[in-house]
TIVOVEX-104861 format. One line per field, with one value per residue: residue number from 1; z, x, y of N, C-alpha, C, O, CB in turn. Coordinates in Angstrom, 1 decimal. Atoms other than C-alpha are relative to their C-alpha. Glycine has a CB too. Example, Ala and Ser with C-alpha at 12.3 -4.5 7.8 and 13.67 -1.06 7.14 Angstrom:
<recs>
seq [1:2]
nz [0.0:0.0]
nx [0.9:-0.9]
ny [-1.2:-1.1]
caz [7.8:7.1]
cax [12.3:13.7]
cay [-4.5:-1.1]
cz [0.0:0.8]
cx [0.9:-0.8]
cy [1.2:1.1]
oz [0.7:0.9]
ox [1.9:-0.3]
oy [1.2:2.2]
cbz [1.2:-1.4]
cbx [-1.0:0.4]
cby [0.0:0.5]
</recs>
This chain:
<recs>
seq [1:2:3:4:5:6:7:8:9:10:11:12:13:14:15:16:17:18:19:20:21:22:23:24:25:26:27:28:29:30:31:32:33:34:35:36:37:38:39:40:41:42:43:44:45:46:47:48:49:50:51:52:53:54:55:56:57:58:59:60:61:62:63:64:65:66:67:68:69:70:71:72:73:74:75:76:77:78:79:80:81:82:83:84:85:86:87:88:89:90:91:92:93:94:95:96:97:98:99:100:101:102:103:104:105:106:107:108:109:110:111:112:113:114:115:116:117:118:119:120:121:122:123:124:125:126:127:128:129:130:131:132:133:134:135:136:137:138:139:140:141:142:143:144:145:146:147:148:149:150:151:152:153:154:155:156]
nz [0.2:0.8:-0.6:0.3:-1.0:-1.3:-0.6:0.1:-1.1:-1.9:0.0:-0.3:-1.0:-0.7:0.0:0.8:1.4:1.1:1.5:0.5:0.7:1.2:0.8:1.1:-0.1:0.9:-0.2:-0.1:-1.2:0.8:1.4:-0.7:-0.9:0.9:0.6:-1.5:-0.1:-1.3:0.5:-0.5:-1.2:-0.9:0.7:0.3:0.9:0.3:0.9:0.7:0.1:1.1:-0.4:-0.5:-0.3:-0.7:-1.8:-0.2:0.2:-0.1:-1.3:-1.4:-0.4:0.5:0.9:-0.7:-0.8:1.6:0.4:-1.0:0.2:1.0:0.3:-0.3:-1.7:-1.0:-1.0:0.3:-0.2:-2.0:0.4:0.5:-0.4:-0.9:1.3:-0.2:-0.9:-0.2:0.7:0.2:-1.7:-0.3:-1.0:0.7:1.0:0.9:1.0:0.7:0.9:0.4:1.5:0.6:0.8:0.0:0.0:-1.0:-1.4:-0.6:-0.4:-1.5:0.1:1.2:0.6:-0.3:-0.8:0.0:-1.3:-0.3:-1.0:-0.2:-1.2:-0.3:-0.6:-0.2:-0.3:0.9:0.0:0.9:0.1:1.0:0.3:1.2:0.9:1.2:1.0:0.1:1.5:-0.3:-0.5:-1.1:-1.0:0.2:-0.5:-1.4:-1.1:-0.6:-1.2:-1.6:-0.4:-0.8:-1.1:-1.2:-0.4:-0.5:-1.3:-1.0:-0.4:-1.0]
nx [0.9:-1.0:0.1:1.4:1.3:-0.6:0.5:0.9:0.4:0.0:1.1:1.2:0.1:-0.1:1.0:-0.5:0.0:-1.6:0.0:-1.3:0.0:-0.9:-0.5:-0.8:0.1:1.7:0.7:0.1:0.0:0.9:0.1:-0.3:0.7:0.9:0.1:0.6:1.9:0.6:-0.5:1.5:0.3:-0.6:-0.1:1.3:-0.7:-1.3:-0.2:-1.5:-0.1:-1.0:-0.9:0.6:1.3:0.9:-0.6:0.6:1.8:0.6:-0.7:0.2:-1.2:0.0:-0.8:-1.4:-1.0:-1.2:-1.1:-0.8:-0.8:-0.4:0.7:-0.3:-0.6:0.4:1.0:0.6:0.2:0.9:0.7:1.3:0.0:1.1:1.3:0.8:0.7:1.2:0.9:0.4:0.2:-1.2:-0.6:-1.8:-0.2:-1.4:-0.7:-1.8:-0.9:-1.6:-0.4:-0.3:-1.0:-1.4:0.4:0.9:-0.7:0.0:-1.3:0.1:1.4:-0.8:0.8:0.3:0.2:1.4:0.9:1.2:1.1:1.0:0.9:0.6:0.8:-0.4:-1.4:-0.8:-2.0:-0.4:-1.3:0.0:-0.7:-1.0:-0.4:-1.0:0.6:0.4:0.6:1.6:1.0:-0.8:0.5:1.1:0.2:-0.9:1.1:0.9:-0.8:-0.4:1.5:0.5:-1.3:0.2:1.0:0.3:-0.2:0.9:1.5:-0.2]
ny [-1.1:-1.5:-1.1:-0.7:0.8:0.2:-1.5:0.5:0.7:-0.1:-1.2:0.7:0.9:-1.3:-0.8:-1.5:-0.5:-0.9:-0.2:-0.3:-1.4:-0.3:-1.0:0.1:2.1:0.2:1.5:1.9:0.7:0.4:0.8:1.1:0.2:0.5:1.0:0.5:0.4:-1.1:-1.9:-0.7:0.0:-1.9:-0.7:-0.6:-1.7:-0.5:-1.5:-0.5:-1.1:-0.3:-0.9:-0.7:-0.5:1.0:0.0:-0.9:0.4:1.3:0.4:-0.8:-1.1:-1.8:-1.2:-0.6:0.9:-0.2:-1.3:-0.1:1.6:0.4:1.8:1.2:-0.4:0.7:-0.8:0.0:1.0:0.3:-0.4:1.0:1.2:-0.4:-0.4:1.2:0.7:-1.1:-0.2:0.6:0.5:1.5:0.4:-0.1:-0.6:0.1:-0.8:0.1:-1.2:0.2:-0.4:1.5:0.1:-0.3:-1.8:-0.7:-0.2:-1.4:0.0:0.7:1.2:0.9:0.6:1.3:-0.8:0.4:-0.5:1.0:-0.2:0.8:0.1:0.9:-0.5:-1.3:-0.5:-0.1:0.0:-0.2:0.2:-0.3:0.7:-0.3:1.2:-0.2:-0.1:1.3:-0.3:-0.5:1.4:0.8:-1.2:0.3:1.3:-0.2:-0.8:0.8:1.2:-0.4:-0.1:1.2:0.4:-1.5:0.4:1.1:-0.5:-0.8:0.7:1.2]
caz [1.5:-0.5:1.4:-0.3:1.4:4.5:4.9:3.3:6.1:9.2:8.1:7.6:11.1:12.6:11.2:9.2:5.8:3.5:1.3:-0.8:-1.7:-4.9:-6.6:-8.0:-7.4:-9.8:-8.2:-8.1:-4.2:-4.9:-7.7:-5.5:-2.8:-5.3:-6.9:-3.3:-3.0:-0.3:-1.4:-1.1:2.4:3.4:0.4:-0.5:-2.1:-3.4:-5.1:-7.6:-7.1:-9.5:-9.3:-6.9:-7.2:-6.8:-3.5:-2.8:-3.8:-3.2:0.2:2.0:1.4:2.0:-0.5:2.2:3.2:-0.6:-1.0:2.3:1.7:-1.1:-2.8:-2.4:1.8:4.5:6.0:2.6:2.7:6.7:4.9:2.3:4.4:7.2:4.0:2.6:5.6:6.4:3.2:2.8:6.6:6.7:9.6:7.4:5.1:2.7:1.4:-1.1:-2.9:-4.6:-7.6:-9.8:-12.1:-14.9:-14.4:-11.5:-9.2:-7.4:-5.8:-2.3:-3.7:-5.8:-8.6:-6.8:-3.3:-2.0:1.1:2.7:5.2:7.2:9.3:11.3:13.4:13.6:14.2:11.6:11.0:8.5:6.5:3.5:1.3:-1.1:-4.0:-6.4:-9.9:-10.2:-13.3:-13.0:-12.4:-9.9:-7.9:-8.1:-6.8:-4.3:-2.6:-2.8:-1.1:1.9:1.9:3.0:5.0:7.0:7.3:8.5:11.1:12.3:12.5:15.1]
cax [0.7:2.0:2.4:-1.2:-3.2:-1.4:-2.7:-5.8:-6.6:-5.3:-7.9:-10.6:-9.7:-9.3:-12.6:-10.6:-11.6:-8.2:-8.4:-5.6:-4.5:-2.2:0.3:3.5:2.3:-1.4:-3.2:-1.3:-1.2:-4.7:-4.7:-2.6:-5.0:-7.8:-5.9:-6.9:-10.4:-12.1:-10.6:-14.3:-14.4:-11.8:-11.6:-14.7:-12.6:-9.3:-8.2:-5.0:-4.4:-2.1:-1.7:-1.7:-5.3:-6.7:-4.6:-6.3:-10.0:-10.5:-8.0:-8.2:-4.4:-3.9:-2.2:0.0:1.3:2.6:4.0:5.7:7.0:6.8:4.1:6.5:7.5:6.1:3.5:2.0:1.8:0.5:-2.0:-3.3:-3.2:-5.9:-7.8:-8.6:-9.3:-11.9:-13.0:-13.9:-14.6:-11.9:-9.9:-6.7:-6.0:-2.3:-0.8:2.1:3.8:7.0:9.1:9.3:11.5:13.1:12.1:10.9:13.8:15.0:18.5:17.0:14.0:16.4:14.3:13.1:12.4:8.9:6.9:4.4:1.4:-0.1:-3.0:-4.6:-7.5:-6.6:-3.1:-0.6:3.1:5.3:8.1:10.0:12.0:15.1:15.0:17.5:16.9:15.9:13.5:9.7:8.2:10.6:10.3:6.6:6.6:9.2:6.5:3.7:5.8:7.1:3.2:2.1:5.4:4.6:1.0:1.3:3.7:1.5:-1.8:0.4]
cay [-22.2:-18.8:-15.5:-14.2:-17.2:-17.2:-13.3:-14.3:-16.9:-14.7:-11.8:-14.5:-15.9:-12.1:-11.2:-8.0:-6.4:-4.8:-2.3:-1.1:2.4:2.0:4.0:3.1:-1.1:-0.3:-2.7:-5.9:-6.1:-6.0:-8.4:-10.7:-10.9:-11.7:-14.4:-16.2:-18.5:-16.5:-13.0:-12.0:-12.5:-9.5:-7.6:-5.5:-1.4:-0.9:2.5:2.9:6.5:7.1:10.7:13.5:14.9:11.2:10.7:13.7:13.2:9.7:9.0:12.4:13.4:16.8:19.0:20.3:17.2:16.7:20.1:19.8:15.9:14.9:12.2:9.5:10.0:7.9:10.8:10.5:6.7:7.0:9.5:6.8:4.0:5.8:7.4:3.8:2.5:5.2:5.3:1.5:1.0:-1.6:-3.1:-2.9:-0.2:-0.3:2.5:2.5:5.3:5.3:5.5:1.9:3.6:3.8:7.9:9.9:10.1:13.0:13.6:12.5:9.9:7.2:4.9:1.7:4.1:2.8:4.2:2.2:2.9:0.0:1.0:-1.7:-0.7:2.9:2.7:3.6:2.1:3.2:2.4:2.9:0.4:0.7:-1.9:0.1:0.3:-3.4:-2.4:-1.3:-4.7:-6.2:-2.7:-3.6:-7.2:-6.4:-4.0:-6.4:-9.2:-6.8:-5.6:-9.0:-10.4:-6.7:-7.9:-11.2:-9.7:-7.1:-9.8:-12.2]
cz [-0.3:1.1:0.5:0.6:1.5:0.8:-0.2:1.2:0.8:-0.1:0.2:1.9:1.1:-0.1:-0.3:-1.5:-0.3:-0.7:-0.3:-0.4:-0.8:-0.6:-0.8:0.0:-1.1:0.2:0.2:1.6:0.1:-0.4:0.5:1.1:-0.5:-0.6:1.1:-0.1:1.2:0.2:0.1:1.2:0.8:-1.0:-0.5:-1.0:-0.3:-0.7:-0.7:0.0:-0.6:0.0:1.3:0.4:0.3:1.3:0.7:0.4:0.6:1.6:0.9:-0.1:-0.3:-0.7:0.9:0.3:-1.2:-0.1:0.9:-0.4:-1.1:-0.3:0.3:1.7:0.9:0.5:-1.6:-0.3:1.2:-1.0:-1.2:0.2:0.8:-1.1:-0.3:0.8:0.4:-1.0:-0.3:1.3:0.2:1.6:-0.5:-0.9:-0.4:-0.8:-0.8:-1.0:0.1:-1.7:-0.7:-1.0:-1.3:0.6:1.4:0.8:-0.1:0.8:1.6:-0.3:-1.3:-0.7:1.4:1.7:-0.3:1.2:0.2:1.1:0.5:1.3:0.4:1.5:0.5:0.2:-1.3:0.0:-1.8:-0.8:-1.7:-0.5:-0.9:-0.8:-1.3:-1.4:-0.5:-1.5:0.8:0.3:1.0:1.2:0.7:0.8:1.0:1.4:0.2:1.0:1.4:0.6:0.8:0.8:1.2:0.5:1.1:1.2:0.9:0.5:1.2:1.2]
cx [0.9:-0.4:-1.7:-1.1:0.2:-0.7:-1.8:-1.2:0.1:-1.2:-1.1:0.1:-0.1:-1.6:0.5:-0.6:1.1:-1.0:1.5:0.3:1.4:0.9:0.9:-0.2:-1.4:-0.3:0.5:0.4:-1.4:-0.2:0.6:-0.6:-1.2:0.3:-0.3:-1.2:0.0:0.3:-1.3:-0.5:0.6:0.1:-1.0:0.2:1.3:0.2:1.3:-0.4:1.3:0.7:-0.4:-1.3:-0.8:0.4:-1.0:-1.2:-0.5:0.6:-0.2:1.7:0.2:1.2:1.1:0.9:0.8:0.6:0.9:1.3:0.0:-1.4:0.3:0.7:-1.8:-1.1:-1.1:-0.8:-0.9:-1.8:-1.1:-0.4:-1.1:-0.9:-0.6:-0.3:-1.6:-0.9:-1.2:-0.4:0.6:0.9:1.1:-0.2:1.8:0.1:0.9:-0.2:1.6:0.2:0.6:0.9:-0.3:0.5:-0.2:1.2:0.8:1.8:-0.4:-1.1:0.9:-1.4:0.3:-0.3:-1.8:-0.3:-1.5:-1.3:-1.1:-1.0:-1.2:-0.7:0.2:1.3:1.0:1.5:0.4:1.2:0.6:1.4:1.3:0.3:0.7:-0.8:0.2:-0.9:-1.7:-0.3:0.8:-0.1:-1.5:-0.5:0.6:-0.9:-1.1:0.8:0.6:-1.7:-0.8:0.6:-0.4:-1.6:-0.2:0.5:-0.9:-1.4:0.7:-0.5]
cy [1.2:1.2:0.9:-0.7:-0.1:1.3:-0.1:-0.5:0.6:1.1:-0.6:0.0:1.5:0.9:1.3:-0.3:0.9:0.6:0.6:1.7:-0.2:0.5:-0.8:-2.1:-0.2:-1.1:-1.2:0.0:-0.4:-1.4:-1.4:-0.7:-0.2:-1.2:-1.6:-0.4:0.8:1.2:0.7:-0.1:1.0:1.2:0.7:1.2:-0.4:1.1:-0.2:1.2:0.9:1.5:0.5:0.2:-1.4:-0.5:0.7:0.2:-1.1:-0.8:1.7:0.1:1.3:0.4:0.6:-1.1:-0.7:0.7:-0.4:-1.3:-0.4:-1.0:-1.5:0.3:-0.7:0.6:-0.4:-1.3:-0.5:0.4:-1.0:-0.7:0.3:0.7:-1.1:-0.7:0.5:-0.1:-1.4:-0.6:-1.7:0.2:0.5:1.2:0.2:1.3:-0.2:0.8:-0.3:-0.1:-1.4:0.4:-0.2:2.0:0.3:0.7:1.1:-0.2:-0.8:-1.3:-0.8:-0.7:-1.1:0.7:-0.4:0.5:-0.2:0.5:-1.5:0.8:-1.0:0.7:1.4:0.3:0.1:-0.2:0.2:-0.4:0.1:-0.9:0.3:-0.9:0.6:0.0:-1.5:-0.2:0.2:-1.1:-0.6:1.1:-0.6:-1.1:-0.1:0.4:-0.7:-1.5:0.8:0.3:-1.5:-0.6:1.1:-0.4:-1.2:-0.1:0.6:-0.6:-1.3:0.3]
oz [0.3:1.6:1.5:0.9:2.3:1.9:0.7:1.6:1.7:1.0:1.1:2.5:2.1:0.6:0.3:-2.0:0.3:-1.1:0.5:-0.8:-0.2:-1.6:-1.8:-0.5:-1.3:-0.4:0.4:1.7:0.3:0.3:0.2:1.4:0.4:-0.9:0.6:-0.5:1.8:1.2:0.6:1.3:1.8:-0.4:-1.4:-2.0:0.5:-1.5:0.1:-0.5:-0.3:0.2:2.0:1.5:1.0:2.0:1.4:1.5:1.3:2.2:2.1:1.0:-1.4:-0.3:0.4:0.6:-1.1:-0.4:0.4:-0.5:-1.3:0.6:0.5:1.7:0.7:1.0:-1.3:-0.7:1.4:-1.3:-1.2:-0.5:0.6:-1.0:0.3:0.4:0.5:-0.8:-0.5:1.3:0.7:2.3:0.1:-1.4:0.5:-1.9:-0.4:-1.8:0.9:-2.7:-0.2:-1.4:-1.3:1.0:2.1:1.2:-1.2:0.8:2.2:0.6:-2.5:-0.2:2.1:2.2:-1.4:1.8:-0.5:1.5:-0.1:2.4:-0.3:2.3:1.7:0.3:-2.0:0.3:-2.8:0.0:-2.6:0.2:-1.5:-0.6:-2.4:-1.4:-1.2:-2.3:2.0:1.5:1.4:2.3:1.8:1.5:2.0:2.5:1.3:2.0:2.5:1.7:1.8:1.8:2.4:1.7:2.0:2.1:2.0:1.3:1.6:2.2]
ox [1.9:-1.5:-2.2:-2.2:-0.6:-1.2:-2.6:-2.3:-0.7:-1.9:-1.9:-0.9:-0.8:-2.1:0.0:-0.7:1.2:-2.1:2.4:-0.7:2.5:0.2:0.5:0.5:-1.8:0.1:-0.2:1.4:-1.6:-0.6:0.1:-0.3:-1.9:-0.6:-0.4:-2.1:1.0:0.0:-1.2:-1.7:0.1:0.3:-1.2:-0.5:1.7:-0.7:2.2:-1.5:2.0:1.9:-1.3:-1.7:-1.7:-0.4:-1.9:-1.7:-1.5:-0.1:-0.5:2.1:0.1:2.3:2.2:2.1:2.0:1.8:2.0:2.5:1.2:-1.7:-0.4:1.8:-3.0:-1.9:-2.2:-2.0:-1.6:-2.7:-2.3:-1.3:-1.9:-2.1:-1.7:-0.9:-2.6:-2.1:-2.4:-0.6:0.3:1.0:1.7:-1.4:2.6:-0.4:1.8:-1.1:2.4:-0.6:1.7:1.7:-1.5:1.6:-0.3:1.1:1.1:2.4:0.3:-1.2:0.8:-2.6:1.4:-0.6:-2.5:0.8:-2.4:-0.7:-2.1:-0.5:-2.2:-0.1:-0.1:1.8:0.8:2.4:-0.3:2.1:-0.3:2.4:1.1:1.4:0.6:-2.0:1.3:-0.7:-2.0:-0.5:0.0:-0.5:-1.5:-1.5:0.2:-0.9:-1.6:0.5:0.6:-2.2:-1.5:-0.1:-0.5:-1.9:-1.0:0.1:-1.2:-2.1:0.0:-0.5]
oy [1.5:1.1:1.5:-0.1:-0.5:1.3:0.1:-0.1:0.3:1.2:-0.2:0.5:1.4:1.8:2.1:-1.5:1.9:0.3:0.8:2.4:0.0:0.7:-1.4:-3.0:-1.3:-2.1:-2.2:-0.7:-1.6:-2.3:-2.5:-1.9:-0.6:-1.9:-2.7:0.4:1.2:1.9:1.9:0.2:1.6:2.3:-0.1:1.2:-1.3:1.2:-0.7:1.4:1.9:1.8:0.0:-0.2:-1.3:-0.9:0.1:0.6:-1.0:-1.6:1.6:0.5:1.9:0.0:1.0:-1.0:-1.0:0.4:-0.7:-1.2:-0.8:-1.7:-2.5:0.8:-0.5:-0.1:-0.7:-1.2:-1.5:-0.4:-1.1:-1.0:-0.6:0.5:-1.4:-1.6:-0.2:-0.1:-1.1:-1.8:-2.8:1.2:1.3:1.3:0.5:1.5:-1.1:0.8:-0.7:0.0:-1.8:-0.5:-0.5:2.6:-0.7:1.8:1.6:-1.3:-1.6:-2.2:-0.4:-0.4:-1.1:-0.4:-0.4:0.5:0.1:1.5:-1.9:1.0:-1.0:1.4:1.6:1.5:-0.9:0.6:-0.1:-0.7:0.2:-0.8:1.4:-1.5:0.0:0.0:-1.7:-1.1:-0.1:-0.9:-1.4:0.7:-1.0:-1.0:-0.8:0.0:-0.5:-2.1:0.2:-0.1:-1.5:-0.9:0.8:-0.2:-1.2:-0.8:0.1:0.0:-2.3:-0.4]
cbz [1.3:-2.0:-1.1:-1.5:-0.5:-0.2:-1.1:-0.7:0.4:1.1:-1.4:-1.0:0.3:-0.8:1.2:0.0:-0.2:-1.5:-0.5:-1.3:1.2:-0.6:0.7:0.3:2.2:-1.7:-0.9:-1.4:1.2:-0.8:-1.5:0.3:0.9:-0.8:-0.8:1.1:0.3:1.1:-1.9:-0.7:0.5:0.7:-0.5:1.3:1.1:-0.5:1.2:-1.5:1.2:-1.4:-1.1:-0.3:-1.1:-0.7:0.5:-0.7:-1.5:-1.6:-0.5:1.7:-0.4:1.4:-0.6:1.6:1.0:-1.3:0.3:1.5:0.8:0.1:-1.5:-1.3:0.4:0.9:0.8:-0.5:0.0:2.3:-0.2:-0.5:0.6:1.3:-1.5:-0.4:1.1:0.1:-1.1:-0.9:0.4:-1.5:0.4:-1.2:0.2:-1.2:0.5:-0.6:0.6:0.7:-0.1:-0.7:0.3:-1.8:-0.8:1.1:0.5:1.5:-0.1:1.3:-0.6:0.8:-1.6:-0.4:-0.2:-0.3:0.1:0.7:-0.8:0.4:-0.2:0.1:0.8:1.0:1.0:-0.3:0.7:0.2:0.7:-0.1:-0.2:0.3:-0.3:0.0:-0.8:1.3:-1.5:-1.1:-1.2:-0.5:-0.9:-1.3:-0.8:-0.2:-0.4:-1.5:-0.9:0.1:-1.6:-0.6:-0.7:-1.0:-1.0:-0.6:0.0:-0.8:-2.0:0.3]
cbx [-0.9:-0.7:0.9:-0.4:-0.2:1.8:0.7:0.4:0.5:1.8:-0.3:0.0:1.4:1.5:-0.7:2.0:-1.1:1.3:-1.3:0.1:-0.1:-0.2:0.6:2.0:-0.4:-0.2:-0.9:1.4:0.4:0.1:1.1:1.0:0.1:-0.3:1.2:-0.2:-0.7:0.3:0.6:-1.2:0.1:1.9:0.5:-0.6:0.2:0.8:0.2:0.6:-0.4:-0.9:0.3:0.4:-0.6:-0.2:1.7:0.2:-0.4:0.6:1.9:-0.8:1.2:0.0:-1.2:-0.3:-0.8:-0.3:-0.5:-0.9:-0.4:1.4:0.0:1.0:0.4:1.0:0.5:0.3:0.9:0.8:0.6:-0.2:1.3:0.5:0.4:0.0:0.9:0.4:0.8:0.5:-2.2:1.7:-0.1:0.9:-0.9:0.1:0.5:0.9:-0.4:0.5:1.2:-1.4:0.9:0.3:-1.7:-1.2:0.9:-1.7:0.8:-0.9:-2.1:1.2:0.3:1.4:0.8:-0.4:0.1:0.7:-0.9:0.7:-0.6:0.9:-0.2:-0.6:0.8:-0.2:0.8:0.0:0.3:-0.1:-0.7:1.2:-1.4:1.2:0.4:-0.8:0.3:-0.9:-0.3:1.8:-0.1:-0.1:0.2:1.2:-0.5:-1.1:1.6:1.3:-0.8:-0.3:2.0:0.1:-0.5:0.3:0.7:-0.3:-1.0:1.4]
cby [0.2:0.7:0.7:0.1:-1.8:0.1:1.8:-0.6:-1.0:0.9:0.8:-1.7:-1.4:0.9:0.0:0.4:0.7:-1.2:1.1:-0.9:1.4:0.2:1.0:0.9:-0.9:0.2:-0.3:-1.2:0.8:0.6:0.8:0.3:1.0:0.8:0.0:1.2:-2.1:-0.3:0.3:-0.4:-1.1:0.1:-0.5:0.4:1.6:-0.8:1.6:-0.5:0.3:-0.3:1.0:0.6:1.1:-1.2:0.9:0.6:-0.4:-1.1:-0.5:-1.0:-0.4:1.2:1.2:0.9:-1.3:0.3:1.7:-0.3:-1.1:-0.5:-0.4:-0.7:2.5:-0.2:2.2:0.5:-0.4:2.2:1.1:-0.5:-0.6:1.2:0.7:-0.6:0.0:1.6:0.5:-0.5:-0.1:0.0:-1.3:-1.8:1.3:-1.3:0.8:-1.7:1.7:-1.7:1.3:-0.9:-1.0:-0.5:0.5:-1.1:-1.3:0.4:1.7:1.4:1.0:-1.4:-0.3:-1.4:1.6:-1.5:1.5:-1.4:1.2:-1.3:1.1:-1.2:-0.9:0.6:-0.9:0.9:-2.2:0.7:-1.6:1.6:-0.7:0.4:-1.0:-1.3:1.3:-0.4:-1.7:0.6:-1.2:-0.4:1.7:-0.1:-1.1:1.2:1.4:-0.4:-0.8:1.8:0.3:-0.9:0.4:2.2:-0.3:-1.0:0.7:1.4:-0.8:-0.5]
</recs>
């Protein structure tokens, strides 16, 4: 059994609904958790919020907590991870923000710099990864594979 059915099954068996909140991964944690038979049993919303003002609009991150930190930083990941949860009345909600590269990066925010948000039943853990400048799609798949490994932990 693969990573995506493994999380699949503990949600079914936990009685949880996911949703996703998107950024530098556009949907394929998502997309991975759909390619799953019974993906319609926890999955119901997901958002790519691609920039700023849809973080903003659609998740409930405040505008101060960008200016202050940054889009890609852990408080704004906590912040998307409790917005889609709220928003899709899920058990689980996933943040991730970050920079896939080849572009974006900042003297403190390297390319391949990802920041995550799991919130499971109201609580929020955080964390933020460093997969180097590996290339845009390998950044990408890196963060949906810790996204589910970090799931299947936090559902034992």
């Amino acid at each position: 059994m693969n990573l995506e059915e493994e999380v699949v099954k503990q949600l079914i068996k936990k009685n949880y609904h996911i949703s996703f909140a998107e950024s530098c991964t556009g949907g394929l944690t998502a997309a991975t958790i759909i390619s799953v038979a019974d993906a319609s049993k926890v999955l119901d919303i997901s958002f790519v919020t691609y920039a700023d003002e849809a973080k903003i609009k659609y998740l409930g991150v405040k505008a101060d907590t960008i200016s202050q930190f940054g889009v890609v930083s852990e408080e704004v990941a906590h912040q998307m991870a409790e917005g889609v949860a709220k928003e899709a009345g899920s058990e689980v909600g996933i943040g991730i923000t970050g920079i896939a590269g080849p572009t974006g990066a900042t003297a403190t925010k390297p390319v391949g710099m990802v920041c995550f948000g799991i919130c499971m039943n109201g609580r929020v853990k955080t964390y933020t990864m460093q997969y180097g400048a590996i290339g845009r799609n390998e950044v990408r798949k890196k963060s949906v594979d810790f996204v589910l490994r970090q799931l299947l932990e936090e559902m034992k």
